[in-house]
C-alpha atoms as one frame of an Amber mdcrd trajectory, in Angstrom:
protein
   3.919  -7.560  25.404   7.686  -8.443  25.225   9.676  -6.150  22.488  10.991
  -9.541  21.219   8.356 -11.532  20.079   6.971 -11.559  16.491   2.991 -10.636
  16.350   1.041 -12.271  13.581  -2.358 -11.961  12.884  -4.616 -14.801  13.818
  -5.951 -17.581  11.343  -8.796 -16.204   9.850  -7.789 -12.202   9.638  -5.920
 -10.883   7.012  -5.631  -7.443   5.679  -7.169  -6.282   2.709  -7.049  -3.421
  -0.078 -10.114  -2.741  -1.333 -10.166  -1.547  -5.110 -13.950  -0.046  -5.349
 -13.744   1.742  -1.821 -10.069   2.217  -2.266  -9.879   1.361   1.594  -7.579
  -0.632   4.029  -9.271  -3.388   6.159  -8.474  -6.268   8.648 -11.190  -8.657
   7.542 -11.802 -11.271  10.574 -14.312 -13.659  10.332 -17.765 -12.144  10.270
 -16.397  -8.438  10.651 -13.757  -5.720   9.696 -11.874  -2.753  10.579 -11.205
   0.094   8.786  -7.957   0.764   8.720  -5.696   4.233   8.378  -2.647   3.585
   6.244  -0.231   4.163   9.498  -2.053   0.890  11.056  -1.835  -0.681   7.981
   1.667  -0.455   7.589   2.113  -1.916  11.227  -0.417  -4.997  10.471   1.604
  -5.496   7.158   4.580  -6.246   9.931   2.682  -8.535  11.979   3.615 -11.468
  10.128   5.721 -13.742  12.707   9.537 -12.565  11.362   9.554  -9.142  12.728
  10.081  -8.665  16.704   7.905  -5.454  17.902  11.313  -3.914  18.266  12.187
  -4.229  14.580   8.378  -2.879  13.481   9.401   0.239  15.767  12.550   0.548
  13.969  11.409   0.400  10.337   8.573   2.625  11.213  10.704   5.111  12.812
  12.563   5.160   9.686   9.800   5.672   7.527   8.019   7.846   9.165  11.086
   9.883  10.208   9.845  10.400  13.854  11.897   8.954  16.614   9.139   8.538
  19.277   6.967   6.186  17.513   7.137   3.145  19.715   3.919   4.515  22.241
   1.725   4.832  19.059   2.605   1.363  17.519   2.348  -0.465  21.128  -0.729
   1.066  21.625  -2.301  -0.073  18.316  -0.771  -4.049  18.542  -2.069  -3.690
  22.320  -5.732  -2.655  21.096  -5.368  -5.627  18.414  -4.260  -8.333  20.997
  -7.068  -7.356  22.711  -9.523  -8.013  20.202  -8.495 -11.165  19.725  -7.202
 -10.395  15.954  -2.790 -10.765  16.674  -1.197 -13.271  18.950   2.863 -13.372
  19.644   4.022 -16.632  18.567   6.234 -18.387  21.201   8.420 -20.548  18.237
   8.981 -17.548  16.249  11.340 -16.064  18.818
């Protein structure tokens, strides 16, 4: 993953608030994730404007905690991998 290129989620996958369960999801086609509200507020990110660099930098911001970049890598890594965010080339 290059710090510079904007991750969006994949067509299909969006995230979700769910009223009744009063949960946070990444719906995907035929699935979902629950979601914890720090991953949420990466995902919400992930929408093809923000480099990773600037999603480190607001989150380090709003979570007041300068060493935040391992935890969000590590979550957009484990996302890439399951085939739910892509970096788009012509958003650079």
């Amino acid at each position: 993953m290059i710090n510079h290129n904007c991750p969006r989620l994949v067509k299909g996958a969006r995230l979700f608030w769910d009223d009744v369960r009063q949960q946070k999801f990444l719906l995907f086609p035929e699935g979902a994730l629950v979601l914890n509200n720090t991953s949420w507020d990466i995902l919400q990110l992930c929408d093809g404007r923000h480099t990773v660099t600037d999603i480190v930098g607001i989150l380090s911001a709003e979570y007041s905690h300068p060493n935040i970049e391992p935890d969000v890598l590590k979550l957009l890594n484990k996302i890439t991998e399951r085939g739910f965010l892509y970096y788009d080339p012509s958003s650079i």
